[in-house]
N, C-alpha and C positions, 0 to 999 in steps of 0.2 A: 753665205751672205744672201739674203733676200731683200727685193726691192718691196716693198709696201706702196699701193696707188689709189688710197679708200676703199682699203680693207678693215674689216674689224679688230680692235684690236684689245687681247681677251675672251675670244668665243664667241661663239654667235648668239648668245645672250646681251653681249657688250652694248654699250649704248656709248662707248668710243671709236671714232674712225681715226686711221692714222696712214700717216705719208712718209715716206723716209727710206733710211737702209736698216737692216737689221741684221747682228751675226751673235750668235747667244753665245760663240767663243771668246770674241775681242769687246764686245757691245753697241751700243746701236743709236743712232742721232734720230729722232722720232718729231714728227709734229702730228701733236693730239687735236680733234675737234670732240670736245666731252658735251655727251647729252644731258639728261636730265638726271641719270643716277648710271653710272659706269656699268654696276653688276648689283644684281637683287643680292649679292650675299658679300658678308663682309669677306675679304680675303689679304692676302700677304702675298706677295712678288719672288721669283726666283731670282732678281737682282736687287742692287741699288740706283737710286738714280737720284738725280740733279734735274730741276726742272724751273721752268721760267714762265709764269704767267702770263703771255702774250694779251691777249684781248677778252673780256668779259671777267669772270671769277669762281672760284669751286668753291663747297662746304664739305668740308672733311667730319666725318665720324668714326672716332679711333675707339675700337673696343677695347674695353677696360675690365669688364669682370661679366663672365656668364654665369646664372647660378641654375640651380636642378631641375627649376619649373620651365626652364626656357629663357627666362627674363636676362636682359642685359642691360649693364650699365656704360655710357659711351662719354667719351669728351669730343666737342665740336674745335674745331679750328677754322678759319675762314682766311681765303688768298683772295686776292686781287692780280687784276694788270698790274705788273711790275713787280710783283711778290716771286723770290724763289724759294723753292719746296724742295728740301730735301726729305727723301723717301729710304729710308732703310727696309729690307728685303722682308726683315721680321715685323712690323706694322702692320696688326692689323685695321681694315679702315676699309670705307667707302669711300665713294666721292659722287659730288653730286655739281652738275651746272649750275652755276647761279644765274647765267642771263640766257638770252637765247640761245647765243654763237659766246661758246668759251675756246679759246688757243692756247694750247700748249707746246710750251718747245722744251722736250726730253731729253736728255743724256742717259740710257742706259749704260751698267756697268753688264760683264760677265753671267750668264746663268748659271746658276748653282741645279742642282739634281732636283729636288721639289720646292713646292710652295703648297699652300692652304688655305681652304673656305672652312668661312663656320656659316651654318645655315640657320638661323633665328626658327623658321616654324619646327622643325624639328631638334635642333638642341644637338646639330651632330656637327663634325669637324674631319671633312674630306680634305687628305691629301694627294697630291697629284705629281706627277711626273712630264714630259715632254710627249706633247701630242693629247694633254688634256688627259691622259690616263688616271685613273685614279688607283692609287695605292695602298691604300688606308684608309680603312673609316673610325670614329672615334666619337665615343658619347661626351657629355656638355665636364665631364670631370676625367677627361682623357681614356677612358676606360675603351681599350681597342673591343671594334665591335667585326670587322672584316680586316682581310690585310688582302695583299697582294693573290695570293696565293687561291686564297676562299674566294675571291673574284672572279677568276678567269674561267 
């Protein structure tokens, strides 16, 4: 179990801070304050979760099809205060703030073993494990380009 007290949350890229408990065995009660875009690269979660738009609003960008020059195609969703958001693990998607101050109140499920970014400038799909490690790298038509092993 870990306490969270505006820490980042996501990496130190994140442009989310979060308050809460966290335990990646049982799952975790989170409150988000989301900035202007969460993470430069789209990605996917090693949980599910349940979420409740507290105060201000997000703009969601769910990837929908990458193709070989890099290009991708996305659908937008938009939440509001009082909107809740369910999140499955395998979604990929940004998230971006819509007003100054956005709040979130999370329910984390269970962590699963990895999750995954797709990176837009380069057309590649890093996957990662616990502690941000990456496992996997992967060109824009899945074609393994590193694995675990070629890394270390």
């Amino acid at each position: 179990m870990k306490l969270h007290w505006g820490s980042k949350d996501g990496g130190p890229e994140s442009k989310v801070w979060v308050w809460g408990l966290e335990s990646k065995r049982i799952g975790s009660l989170l409150l988000l304050k989301v900035g202007e875009v969460s993470r430069e690269a789209f990605h996917t979660h090693a949980f599910h979760s349940i979420s409740l738009v507290l105060k201000g609003g997000l703009e969601e960008l769910v990837l929908q099809t990458v193709y070989p020059n890099g290009g991708f195609d996305t659908e937008t969703v938009y939440y509001r205060a009082g909107d809740v958001v369910k999140t499955l693990k395998s979604r990929f998607h940004q998230v971006f703030g819509r007003d100054e101050e956005n709040w979130v109140l999370t329910l984390r499920g269970p962590w699963s073993q990895f999750w995954t970014e797709y990176q837009p400038e380069d057309a590649r799909f890093f996957q990662f494990t616990t502690g941000r490690k990456v496992t996997l790298i992967a060109g824009w038509d899945g074609t393994t380009l590193s694995t675990e092993s070629e890394l270390c």
